[in-house]
C-alpha positions in Angstrom: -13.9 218.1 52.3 -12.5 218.1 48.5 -8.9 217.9 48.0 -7.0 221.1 47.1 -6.8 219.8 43.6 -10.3 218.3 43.4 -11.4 221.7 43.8 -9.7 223.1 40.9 -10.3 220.9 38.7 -14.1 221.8 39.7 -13.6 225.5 39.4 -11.9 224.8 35.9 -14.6 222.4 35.2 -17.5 224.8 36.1 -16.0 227.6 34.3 -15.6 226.0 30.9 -19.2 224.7 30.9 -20.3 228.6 31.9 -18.2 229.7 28.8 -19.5 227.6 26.2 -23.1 227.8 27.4 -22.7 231.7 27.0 -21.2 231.0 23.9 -24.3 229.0 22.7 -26.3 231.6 23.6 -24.3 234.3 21.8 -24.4 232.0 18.7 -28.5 231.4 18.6 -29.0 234.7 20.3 -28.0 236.9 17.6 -29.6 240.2 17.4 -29.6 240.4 14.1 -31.0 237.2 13.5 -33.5 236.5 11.0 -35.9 233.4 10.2 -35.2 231.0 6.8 -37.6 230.5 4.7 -40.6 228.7 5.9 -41.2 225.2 3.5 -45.0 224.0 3.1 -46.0 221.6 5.8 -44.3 218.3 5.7 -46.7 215.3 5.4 -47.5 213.5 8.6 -48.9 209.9 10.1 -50.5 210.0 13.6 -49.7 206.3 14.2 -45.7 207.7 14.1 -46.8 210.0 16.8 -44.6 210.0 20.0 -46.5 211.5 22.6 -45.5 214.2 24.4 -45.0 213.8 28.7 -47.5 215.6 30.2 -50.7 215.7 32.4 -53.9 214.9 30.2 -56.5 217.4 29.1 -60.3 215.8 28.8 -59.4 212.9 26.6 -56.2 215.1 24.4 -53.1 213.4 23.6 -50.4 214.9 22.4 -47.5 214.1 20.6 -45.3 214.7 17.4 -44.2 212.7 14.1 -40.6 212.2 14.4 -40.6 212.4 10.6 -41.2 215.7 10.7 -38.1 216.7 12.9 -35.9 219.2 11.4 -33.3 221.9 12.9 -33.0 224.9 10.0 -29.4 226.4 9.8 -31.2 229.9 11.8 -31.7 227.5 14.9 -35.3 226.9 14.6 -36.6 223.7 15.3 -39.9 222.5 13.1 -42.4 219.8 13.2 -45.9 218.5 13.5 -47.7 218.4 16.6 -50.6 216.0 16.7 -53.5 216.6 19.0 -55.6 213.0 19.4 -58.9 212.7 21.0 -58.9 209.4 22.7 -62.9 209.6 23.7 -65.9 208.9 21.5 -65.1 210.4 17.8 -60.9 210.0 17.9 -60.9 213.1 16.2 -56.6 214.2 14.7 -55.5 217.5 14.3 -52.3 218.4 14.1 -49.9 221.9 14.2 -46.8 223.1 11.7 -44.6 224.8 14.2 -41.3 226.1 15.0 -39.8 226.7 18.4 -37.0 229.2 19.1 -34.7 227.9 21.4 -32.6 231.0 21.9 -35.4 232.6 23.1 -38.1 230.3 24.3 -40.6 231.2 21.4 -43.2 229.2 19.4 -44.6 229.9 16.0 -47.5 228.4 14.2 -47.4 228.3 10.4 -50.3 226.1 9.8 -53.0 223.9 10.9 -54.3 220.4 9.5 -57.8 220.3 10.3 -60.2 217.1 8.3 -58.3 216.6 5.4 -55.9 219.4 5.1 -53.4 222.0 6.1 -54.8 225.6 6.6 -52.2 228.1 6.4 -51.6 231.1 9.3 -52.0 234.3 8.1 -50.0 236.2 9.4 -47.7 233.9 12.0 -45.8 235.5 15.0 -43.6 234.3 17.5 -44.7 233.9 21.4 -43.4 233.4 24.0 -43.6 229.4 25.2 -44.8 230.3 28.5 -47.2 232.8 27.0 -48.7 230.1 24.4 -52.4 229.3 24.6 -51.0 225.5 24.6 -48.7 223.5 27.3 -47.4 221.0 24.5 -44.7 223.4 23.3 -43.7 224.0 26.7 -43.6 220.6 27.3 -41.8 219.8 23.7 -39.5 222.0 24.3 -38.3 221.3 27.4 -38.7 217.6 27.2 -37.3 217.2 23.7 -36.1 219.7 21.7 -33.9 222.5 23.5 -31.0 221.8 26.0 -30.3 225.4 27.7 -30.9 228.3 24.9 -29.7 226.2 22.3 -31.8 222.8 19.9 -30.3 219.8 20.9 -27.4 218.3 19.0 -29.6 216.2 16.3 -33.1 214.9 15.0 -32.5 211.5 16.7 -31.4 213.3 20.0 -34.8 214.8 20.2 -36.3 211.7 19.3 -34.3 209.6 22.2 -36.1 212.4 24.5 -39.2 212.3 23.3 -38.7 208.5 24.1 -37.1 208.5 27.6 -38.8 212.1 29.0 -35.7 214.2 31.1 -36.9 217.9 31.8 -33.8 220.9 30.8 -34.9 224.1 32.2 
């Protein structure tokens, strides 16, 4: 059994970490909120490309460019996703996206397909566990969001992506 005063410096414990996660949530959660410009697609190198943990698909590896890491002031978090065939023709192609912490949603802007970025059309955000892809699932919970919020910094998602630990 705890001590009397082990337990309330539990309680107190718990209850600040349930008020300043609801207070991260209030921040990226805003109602009103709306999305910052979009920039063109960064440039990107596949042999930079951390790869993201998860179960292989036929012979796909995914992964990102840390280079292109970047949190926008709105609390979106972009980058490049590389998709690298690993059988006969290594084909790349790789993914401008943004993922939505607050509320678990990914957006596409472009695709890089041979030897250049095609943009989206008309991009809208999905849910992650709606997407047609695991990756940003994956990303996300790996490497880029901690609760309903982005991580703290570029190189925190970078020390994920390095050293995999799941935050549902």
């Amino acid at each position: 059994m705890f001590p009397r005063h082990a337990s309330r410096l539990l309680f107190v414990a718990l209850s600040a970490l349930l008020l300043a996660q609801a207070a991260s949530a209030q921040v990226f959660a805003n109602p009103d909120w709306k999305e910052s410009p979009v920039p063109p697609a960064p440039e990107f190198d596949a042999r930079r490309m951390l790869e993201i943990d998860m179960p292989r698909v036929y012979d796909l590896k995914y992964g990102v460019d840390p280079k292109t890491l970047a949190i926008t002031d709105d609390g979106v978090v972009r980058y490049v996703a590389i998709a690298k065939s690993t059988g006969p023709g290594a084909a790349t192609n790789a993914f401008y996206e943004g993922v939505r912490c607050a509320t678990g949603e990914v957006k596409t802007y472009a695709r890089y397909s041979g030897d250049a970025w095609h943009a989206i059309d008309t991009p809208e955000w999905k849910s992650l566990d709606l997407a047609k892809t695991r990756y940003s699932l994956a990303l996300a919970r790996q490497a880029l969001c901690t609760s309903a919020a982005p991580r703290g910094s570029t190189g925190e998602m970078v020390r994920a992506l390095r050293k995999p630990h799941y935050i549902d």
